[in-house]
C-alpha positions in Angstrom: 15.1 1.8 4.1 11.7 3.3 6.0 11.8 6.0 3.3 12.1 3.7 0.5 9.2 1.4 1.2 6.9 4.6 2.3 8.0 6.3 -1.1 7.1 2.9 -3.1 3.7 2.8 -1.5 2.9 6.5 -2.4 4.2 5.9 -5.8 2.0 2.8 -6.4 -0.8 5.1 -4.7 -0.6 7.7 -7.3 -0.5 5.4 -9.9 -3.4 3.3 -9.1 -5.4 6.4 -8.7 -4.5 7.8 -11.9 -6.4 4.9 -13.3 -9.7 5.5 -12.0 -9.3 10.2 -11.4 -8.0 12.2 -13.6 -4.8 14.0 -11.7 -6.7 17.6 -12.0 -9.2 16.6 -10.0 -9.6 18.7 -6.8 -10.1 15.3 -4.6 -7.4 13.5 -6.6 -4.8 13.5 -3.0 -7.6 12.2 -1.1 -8.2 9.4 -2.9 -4.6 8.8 -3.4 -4.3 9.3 0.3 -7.2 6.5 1.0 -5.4 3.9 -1.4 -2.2 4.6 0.4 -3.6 4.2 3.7 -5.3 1.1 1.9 -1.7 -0.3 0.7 -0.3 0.3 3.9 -2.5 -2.1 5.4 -2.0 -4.6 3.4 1.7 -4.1 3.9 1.3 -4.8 7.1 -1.5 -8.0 7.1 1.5 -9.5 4.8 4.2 -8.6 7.4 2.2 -9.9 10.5 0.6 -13.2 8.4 2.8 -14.3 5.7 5.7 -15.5 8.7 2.5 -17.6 10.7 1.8 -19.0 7.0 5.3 -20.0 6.0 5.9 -21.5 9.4 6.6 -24.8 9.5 5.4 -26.8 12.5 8.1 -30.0 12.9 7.1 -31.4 16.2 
């Protein structure tokens, strides 16, 4: 499952970057390294927020 979601992250990296840099560029896998590490983060801001968000408070 890990390997799945870390493999659909890169994909959309590499894709996202080939927008903007041409894929023979010489700095093209550190910018697709730098949106990946970008993606992963907001991965993780929706993991950590989205359950606080959707909570409901019945008191």
């Amino acid at each position: 499952m890990l390997r799945i979601l870390a493999q659909a992250i890169l994909s959309a990296a590499g894709v996202i970057v080939a927008f903007f840099v041409s894929e023979g560029d010489v700095s093209y896998p550190v910018y697709q390294m730098v949106v990946s590490l970008v993606l992963i983060v907001i991965a993780a801001l929706l993991v950590w927020y989205v359950p606080k968000l959707t909570r409901r408070n019945d008191a």
